[in-house]
py3Dmol code that shows the C-alpha trace and the ligand (Angstrom):
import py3Dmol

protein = """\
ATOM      1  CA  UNK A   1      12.974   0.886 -20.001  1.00  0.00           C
ATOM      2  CA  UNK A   2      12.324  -2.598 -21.841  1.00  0.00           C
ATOM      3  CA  UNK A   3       8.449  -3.227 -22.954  1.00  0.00           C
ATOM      4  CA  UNK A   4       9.832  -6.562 -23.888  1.00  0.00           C
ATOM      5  CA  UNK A   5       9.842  -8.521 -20.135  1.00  0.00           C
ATOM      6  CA  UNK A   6       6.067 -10.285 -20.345  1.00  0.00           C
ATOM      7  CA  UNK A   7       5.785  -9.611 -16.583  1.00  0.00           C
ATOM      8  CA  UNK A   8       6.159  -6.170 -16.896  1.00  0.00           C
ATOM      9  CA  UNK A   9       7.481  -3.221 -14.813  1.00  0.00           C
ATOM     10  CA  UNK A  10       6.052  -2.677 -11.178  1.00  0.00           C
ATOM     11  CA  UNK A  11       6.589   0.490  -9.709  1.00  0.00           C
ATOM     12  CA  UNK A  12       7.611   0.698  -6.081  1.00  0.00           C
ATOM     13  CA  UNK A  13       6.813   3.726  -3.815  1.00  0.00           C
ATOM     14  CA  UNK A  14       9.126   4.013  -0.948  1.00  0.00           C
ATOM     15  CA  UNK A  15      11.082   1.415  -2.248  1.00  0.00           C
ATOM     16  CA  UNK A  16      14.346   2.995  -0.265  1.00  0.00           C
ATOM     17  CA  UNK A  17      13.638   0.683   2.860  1.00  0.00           C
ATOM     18  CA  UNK A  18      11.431  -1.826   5.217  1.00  0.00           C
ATOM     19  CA  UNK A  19       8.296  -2.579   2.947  1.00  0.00           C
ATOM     20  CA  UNK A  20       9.215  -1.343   0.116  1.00  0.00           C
ATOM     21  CA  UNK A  21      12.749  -2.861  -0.959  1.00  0.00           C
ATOM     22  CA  UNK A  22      11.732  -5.867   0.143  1.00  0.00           C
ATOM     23  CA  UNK A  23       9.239  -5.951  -2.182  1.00  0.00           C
ATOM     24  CA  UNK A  24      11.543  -4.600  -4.527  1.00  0.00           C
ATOM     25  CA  UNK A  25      14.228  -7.611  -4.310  1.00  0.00           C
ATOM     26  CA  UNK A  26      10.808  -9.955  -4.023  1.00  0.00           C
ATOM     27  CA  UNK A  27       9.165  -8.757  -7.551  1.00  0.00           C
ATOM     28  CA  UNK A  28      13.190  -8.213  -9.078  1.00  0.00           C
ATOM     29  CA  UNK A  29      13.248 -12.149  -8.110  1.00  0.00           C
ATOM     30  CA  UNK A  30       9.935 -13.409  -9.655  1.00  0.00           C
ATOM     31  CA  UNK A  31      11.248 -11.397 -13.110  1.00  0.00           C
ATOM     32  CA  UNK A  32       9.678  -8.325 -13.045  1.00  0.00           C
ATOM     33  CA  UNK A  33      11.206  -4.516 -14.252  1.00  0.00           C
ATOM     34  CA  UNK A  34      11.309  -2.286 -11.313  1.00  0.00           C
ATOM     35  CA  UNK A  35      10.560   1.218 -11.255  1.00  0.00           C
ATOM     36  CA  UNK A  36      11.446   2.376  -7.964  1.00  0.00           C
ATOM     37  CA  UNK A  37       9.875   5.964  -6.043  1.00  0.00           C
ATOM     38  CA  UNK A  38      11.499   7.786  -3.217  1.00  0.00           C
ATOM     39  CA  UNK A  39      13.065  10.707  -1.944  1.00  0.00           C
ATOM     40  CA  UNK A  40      16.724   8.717  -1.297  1.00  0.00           C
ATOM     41  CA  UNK A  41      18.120   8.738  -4.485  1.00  0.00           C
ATOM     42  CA  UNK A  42      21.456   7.371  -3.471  1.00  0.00           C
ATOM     43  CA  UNK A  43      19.316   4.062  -1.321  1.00  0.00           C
ATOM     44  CA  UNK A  44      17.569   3.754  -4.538  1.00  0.00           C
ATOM     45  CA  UNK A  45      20.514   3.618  -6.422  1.00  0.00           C
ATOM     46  CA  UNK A  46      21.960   1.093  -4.566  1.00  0.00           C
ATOM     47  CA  UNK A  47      19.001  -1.246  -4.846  1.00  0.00           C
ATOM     48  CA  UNK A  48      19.278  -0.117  -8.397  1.00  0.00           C
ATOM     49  CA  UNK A  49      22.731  -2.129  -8.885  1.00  0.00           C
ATOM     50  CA  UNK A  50      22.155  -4.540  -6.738  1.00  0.00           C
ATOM     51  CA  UNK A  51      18.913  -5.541  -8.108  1.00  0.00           C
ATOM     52  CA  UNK A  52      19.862  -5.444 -12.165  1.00  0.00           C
ATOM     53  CA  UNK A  53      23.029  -7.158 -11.288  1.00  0.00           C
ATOM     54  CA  UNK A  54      21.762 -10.249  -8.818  1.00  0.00           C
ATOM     55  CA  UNK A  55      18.844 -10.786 -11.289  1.00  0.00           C
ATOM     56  CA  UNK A  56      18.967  -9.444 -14.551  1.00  0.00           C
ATOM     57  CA  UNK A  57      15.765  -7.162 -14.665  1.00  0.00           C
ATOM     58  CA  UNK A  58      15.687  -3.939 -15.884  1.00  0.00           C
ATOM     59  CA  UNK A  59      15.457  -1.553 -12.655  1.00  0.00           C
ATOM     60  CA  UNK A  60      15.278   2.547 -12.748  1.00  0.00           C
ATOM     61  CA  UNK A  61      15.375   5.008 -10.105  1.00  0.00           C
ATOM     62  CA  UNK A  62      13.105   8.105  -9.877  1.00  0.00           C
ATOM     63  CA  UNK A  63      13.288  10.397  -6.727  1.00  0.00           C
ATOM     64  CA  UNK A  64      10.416  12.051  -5.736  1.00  0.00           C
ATOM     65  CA  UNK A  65       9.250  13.461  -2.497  1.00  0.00           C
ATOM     66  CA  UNK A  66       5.343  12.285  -2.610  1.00  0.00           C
ATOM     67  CA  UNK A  67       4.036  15.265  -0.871  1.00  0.00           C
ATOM     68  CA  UNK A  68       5.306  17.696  -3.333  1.00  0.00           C
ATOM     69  CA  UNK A  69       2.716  18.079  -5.679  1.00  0.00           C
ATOM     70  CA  UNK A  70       5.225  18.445  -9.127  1.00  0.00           C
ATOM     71  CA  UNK A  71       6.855  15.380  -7.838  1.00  0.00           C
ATOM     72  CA  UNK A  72       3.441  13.499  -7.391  1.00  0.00           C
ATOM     73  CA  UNK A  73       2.294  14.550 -11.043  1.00  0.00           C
ATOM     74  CA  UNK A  74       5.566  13.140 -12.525  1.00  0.00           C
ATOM     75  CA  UNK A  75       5.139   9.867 -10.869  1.00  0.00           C
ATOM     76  CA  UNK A  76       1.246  10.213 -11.893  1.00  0.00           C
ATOM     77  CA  UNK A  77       2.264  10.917 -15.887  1.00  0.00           C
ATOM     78  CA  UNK A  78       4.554   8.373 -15.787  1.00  0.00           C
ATOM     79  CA  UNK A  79       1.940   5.723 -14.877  1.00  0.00           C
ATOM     80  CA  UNK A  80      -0.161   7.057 -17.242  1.00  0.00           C
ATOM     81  CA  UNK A  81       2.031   7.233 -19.653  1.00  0.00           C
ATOM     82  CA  UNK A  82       4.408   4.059 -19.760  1.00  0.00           C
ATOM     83  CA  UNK A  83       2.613   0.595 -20.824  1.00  0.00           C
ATOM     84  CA  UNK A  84       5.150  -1.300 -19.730  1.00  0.00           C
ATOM     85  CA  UNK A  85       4.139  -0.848 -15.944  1.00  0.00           C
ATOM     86  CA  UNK A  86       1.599  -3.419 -15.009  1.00  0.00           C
ATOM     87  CA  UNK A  87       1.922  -3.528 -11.241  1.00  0.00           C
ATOM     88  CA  UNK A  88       2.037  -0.480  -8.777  1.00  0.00           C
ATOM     89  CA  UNK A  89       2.878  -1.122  -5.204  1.00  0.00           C
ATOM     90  CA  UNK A  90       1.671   1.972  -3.785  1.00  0.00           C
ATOM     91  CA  UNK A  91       3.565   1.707  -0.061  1.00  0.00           C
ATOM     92  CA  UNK A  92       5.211   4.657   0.747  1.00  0.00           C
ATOM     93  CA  UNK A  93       4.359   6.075   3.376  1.00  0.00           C
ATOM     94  CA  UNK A  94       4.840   7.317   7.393  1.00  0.00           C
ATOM     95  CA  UNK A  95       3.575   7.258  10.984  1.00  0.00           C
ATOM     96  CA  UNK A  96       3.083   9.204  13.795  1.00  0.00           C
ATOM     97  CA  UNK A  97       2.862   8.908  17.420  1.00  0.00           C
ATOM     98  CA  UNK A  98       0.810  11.032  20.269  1.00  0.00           C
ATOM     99  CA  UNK A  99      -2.905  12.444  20.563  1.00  0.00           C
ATOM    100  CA  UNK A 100      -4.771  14.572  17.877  1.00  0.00           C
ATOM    101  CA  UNK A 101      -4.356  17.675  20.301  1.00  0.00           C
ATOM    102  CA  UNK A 102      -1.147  17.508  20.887  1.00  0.00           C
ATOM    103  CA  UNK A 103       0.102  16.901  17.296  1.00  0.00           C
ATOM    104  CA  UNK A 104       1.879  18.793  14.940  1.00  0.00           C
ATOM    105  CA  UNK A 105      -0.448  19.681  12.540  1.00  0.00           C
ATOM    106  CA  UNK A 106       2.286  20.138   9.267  1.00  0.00           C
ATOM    107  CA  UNK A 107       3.057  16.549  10.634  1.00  0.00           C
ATOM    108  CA  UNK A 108      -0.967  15.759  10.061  1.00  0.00           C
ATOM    109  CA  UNK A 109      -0.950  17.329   6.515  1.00  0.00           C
ATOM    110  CA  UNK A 110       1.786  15.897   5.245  1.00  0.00           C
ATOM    111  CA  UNK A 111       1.217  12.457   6.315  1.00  0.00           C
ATOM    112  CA  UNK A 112      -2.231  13.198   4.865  1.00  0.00           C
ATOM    113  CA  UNK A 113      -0.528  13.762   1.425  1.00  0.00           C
ATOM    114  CA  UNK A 114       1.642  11.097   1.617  1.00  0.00           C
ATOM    115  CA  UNK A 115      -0.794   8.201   3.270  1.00  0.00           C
ATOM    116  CA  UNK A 116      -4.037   8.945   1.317  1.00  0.00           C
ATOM    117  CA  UNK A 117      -3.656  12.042  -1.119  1.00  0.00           C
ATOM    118  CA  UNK A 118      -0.334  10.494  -3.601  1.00  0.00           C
ATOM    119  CA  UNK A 119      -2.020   7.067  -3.220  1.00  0.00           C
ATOM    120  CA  UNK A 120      -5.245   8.002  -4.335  1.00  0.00           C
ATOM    121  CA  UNK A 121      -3.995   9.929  -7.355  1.00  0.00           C
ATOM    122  CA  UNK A 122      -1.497   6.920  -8.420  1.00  0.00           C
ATOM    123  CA  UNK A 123      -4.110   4.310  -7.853  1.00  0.00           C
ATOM    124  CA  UNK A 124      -6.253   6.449  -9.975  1.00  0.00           C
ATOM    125  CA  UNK A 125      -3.600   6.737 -12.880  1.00  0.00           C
ATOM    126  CA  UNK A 126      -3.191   3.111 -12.646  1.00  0.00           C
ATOM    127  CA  UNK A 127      -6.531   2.312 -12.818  1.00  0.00           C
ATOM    128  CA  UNK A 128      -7.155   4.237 -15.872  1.00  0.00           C
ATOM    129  CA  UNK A 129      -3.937   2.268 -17.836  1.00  0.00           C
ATOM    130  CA  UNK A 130      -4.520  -0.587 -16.255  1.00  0.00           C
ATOM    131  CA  UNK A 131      -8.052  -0.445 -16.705  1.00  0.00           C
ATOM    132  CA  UNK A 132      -7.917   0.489 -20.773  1.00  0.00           C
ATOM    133  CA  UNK A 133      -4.786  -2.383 -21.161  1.00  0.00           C
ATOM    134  CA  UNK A 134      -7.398  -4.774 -19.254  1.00  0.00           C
ATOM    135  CA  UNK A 135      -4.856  -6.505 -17.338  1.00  0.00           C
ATOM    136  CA  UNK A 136      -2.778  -5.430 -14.296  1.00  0.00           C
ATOM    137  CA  UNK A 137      -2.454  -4.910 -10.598  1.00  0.00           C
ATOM    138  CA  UNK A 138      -2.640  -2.539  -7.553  1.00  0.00           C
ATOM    139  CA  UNK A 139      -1.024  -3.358  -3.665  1.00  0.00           C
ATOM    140  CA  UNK A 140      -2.262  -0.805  -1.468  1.00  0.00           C
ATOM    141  CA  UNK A 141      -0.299  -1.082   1.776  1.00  0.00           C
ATOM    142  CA  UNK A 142      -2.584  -0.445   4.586  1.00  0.00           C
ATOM    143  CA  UNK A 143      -2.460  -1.585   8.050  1.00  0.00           C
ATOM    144  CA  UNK A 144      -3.982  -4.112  10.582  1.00  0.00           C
ATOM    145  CA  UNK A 145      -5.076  -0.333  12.849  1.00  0.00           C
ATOM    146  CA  UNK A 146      -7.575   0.034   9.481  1.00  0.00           C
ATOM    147  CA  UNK A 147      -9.446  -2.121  11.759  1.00  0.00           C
ATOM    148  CA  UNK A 148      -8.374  -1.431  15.570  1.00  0.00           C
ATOM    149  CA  UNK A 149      -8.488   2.282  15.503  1.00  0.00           C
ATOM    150  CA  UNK A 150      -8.498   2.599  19.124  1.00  0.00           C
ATOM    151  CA  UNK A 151      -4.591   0.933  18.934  1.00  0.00           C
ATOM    152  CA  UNK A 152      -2.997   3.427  17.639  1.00  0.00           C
ATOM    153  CA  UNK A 153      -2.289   7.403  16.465  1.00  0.00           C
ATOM    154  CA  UNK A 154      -5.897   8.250  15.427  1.00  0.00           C
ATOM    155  CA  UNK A 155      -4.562  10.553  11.779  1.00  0.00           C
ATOM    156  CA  UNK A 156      -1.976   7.139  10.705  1.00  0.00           C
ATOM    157  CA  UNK A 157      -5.284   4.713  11.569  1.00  0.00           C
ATOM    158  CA  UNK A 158      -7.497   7.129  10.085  1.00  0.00           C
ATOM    159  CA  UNK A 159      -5.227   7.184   6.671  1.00  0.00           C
ATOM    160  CA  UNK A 160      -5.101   3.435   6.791  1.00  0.00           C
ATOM    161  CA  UNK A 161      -8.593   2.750   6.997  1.00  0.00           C
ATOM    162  CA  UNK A 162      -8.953   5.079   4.163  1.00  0.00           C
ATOM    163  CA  UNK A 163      -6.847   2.820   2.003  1.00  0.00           C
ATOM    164  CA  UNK A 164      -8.487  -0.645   3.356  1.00  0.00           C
ATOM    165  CA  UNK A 165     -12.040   1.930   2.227  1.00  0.00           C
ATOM    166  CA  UNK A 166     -10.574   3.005  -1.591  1.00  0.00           C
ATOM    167  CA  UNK A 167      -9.062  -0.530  -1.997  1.00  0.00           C
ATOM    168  CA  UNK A 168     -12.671  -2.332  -1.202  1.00  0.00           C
ATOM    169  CA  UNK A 169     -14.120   0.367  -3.847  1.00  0.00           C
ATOM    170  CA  UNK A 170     -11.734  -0.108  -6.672  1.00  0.00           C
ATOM    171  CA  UNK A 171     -12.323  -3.697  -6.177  1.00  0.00           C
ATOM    172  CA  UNK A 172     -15.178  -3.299  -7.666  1.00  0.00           C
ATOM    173  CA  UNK A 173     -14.866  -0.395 -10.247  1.00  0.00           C
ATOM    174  CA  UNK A 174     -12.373  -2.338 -11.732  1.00  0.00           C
ATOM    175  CA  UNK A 175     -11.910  -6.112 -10.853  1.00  0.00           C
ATOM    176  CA  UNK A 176     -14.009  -6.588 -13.597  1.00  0.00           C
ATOM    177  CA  UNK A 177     -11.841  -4.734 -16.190  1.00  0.00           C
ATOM    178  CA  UNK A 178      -9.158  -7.602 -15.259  1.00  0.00           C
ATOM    179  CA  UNK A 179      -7.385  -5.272 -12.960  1.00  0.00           C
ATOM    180  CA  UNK A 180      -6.668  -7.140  -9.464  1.00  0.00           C
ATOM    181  CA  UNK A 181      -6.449  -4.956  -6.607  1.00  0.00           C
ATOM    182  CA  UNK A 182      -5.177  -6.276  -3.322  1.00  0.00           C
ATOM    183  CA  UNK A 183      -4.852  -4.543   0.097  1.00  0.00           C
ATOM    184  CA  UNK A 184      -2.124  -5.441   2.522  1.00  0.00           C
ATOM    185  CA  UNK A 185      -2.596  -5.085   6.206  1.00  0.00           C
ATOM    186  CA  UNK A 186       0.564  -5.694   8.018  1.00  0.00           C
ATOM    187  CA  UNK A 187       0.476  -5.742  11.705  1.00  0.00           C
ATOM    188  CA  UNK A 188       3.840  -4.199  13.386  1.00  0.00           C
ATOM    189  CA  UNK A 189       6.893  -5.320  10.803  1.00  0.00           C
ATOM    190  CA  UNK A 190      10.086  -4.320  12.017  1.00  0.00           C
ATOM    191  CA  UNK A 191      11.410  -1.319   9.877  1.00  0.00           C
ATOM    192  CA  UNK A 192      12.419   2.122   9.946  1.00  0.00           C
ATOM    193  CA  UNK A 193       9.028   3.593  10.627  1.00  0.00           C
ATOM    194  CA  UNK A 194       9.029   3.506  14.009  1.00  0.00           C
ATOM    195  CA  UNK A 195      12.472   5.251  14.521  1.00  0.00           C
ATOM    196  CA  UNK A 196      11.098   7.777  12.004  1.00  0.00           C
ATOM    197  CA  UNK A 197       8.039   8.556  13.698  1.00  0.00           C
ATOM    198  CA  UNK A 198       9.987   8.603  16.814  1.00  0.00           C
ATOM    199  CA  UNK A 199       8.961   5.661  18.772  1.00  0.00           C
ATOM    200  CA  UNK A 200      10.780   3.450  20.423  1.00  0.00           C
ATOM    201  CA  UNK A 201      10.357  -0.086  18.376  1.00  0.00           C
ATOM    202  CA  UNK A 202      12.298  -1.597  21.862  1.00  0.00           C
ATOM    203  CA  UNK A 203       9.051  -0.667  24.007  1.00  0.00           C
ATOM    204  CA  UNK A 204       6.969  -2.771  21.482  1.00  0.00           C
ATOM    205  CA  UNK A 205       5.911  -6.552  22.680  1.00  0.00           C
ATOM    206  CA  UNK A 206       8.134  -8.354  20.734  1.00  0.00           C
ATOM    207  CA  UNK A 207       5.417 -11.715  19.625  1.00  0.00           C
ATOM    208  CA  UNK A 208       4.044  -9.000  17.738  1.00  0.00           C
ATOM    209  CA  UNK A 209       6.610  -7.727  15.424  1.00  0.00           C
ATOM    210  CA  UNK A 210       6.860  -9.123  12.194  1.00  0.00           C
ATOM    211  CA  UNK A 211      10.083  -9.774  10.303  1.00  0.00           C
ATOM    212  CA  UNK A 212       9.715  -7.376   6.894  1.00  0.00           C
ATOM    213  CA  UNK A 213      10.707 -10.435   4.569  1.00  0.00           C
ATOM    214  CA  UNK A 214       8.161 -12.812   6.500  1.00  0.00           C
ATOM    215  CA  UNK A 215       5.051  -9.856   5.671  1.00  0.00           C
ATOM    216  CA  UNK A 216       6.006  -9.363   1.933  1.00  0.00           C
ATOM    217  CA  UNK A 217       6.299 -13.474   1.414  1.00  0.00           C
ATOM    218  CA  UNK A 218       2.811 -14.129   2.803  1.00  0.00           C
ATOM    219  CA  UNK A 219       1.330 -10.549   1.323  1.00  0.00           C
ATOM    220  CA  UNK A 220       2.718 -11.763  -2.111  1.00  0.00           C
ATOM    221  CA  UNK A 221       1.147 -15.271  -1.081  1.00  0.00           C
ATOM    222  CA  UNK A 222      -2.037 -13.652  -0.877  1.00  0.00           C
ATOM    223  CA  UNK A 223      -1.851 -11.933  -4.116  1.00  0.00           C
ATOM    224  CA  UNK A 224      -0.798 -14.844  -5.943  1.00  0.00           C
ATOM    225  CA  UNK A 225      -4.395 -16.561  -4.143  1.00  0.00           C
ATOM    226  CA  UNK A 226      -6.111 -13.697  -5.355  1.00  0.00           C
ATOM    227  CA  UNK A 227      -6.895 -12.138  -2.180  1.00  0.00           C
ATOM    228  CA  UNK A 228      -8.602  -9.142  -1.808  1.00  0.00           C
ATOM    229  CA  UNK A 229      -7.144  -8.196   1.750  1.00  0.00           C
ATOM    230  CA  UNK A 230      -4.446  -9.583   3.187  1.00  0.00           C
ATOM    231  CA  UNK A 231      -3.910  -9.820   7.087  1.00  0.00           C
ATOM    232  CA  UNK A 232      -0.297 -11.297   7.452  1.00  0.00           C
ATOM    233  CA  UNK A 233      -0.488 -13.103  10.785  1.00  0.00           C
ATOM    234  CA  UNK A 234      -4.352 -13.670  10.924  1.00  0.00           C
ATOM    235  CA  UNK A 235      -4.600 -17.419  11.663  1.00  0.00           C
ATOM    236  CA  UNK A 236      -7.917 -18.257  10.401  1.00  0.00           C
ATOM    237  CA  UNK A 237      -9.501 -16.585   7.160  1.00  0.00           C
ATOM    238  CA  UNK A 238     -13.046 -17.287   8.396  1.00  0.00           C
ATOM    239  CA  UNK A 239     -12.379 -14.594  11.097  1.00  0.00           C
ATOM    240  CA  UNK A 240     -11.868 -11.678   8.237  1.00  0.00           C
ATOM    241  CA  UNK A 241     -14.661 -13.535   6.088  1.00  0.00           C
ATOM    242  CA  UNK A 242     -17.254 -13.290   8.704  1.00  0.00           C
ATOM    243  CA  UNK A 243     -16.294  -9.754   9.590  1.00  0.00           C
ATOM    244  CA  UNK A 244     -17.184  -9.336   5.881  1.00  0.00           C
ATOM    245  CA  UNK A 245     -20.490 -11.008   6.091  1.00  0.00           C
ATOM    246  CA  UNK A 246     -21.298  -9.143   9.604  1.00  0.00           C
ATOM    247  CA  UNK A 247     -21.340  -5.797   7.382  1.00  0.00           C
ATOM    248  CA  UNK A 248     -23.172  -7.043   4.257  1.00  0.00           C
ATOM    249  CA  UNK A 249     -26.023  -8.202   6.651  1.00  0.00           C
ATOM    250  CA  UNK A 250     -25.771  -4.558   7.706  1.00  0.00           C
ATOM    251  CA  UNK A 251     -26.277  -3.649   4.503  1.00  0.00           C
ATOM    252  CA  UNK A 252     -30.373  -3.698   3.607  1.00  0.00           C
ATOM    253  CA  UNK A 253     -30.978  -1.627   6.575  1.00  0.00           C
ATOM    254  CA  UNK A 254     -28.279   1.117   6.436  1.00  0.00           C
ATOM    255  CA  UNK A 255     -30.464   3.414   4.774  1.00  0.00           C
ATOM    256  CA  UNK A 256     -34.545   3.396   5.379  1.00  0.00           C
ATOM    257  CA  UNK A 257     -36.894   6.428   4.793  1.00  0.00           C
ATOM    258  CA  UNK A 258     -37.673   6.035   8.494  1.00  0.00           C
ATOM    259  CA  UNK A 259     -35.264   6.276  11.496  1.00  0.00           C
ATOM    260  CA  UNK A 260     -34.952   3.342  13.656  1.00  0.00           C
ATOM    261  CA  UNK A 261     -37.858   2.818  16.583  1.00  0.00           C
ATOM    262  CA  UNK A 262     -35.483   3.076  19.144  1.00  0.00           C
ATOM    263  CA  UNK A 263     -34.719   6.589  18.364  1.00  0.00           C
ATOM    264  CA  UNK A 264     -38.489   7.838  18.110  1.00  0.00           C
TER     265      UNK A 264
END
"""
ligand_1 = """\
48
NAP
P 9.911 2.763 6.148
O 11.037 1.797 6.191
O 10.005 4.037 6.918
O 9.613 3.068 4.615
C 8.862 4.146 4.183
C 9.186 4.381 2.726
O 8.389 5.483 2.268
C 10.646 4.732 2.505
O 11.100 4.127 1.319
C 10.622 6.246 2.332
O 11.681 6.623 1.470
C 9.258 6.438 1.665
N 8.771 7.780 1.897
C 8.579 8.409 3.080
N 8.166 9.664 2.876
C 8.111 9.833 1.521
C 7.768 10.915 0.676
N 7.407 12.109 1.183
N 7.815 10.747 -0.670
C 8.202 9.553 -1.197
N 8.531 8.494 -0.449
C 8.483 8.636 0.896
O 8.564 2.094 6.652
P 7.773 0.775 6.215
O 7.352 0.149 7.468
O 8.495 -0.001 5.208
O 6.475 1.446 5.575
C 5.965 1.109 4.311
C 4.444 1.119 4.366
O 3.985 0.088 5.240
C 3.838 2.424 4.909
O 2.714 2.767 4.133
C 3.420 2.041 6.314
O 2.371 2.840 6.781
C 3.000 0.601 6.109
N 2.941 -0.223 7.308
C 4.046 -0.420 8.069
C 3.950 -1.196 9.232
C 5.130 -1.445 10.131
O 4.925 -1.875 11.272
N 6.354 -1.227 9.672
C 2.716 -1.756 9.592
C 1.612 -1.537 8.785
C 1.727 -0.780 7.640
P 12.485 8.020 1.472
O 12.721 8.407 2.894
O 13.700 7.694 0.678
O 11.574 8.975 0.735
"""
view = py3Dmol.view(width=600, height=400)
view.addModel(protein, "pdb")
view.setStyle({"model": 0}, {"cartoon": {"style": "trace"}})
view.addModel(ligand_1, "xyz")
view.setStyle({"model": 1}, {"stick": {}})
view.zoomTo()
view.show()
């Protein structure tokens, strides 16, 4: 892969389909080398040619199923291990529908893996590259249930409120090493998850579903503003900002010697 392109290479996870390929033909068209992670090598191939050929960037393929732990160190030592890559979009990943009791719980672990376990290990590589290069980037993909728990499958919200949590972290462990870190929380975007995860994207109200190009332009809007967390469709940024300022006057009295008087 070329070290020469200034913008670098951004690896992709799940950059087979929905979220991922789209940002895939979106980062191919502002000039950067791709490097794009899945388990469909043949998709990935395909976005391989079509990519390199419509504009000219240098793009590779690697499969790798996420929740396999060999696979996940390969990805890991790559990003460790290649300077060219300055961006990771770490996006793979997969729903699930129904109540906690009722689940399948090898359904539970392995979106565990995938949702919070691979992304926590690649942001981690990334941050120590990115971190030591003192320049670079990292797009978590979350989701809007981060914040509306009650919405949705309580293991998928619970995994995405983990990223929104790791993103907020690494902001600050290493936003000041020059590394930005953005998290993306798309409300419903119409892809293949929800056919995956076998729900029925039909039932679903359609004023809420997002078209995927529409989510990655104004995610990729936000990262170009510097945003630390990105809400596609929220109208008005003041909502998220004073959601942000609710908790930090929380702050001086989340932890006291005493307990509260109410509960004496
Ligand atoms: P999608 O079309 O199903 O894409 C999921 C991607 O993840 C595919 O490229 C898939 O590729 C890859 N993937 C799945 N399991 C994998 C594994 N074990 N190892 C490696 N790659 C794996 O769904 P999407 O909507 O674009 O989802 C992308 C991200 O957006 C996810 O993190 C999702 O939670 C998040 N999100 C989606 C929505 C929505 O409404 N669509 C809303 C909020 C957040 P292979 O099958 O080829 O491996």
């Amino acid at each position: 892969m070329s070290t020469q392109n200034e913008k670098g290479t951004a690896l992709i996870t799940g950059a087979s389909s929905g979220i991922g390929a789209t940002y895939a033909e979106r980062l191919a068209r502002r000039g950067h080398d791709l490097l794009l992670v899945a388990r469909d090598l043949p998709r990935l191939q395909a976005l391989v040619e079509r990519l390199s050929e419509e504009y000219g960037v240098q793009v590779e393929a690697m499969q790798a199923d996420l929740t396999d732990k060999a696979d996940l160190l390969a990805v890991e030592q790559r990003l460790r291990s290649d300077s060219a890559i300055t961006l990771l979009v770490n996006n793979a990943g997969m729903a699930m529908n129904g109540t906690l009791v009722e689940a399948d719980l090898d359904t539970v672990e392995r979106l565990i893996l995938l949702n919070i376990v691979a992304l926590t290990r690649l942001s981690a590589a990334a941050s120590a590259s990115f971190g030591a290069a003192g320049r670079g980037a990292i797009i978590n993909i979350a989701s809007v249930v981060a914040l509306a728990p009650e919405m949705f499958n309580a293991v998928y919200s619970a995994s995405k409120a983990y990223v929104l949590s790791l993103s907020q972290t690494l902001q600050g462990e290493i936003g000041a090493l020059g590394v930005q870190v953005q998290a993306v929380l798309p409300g419903i975007t119409r892809t293949e998850i929800w056919a995956r995860s076998g729900m029925d994207e039909s039932a679903l109200p359609p004023g809420m579903i997002m078209e995927v190009g529409e989510m990655v332009d104004a995610a990729l809007a936000g990262f170009d503003q510097g945003e630390r967390v990105t809400i596609p469709s929220l109208p008005d940024a003041a909502d998220w900002a004073e959601l942000i300022s609710a908790r930090a006057k929380l702050g001086p009295n989340l932890s006291h010697r005493s307990a509260a008087a109410r509960y004496k």
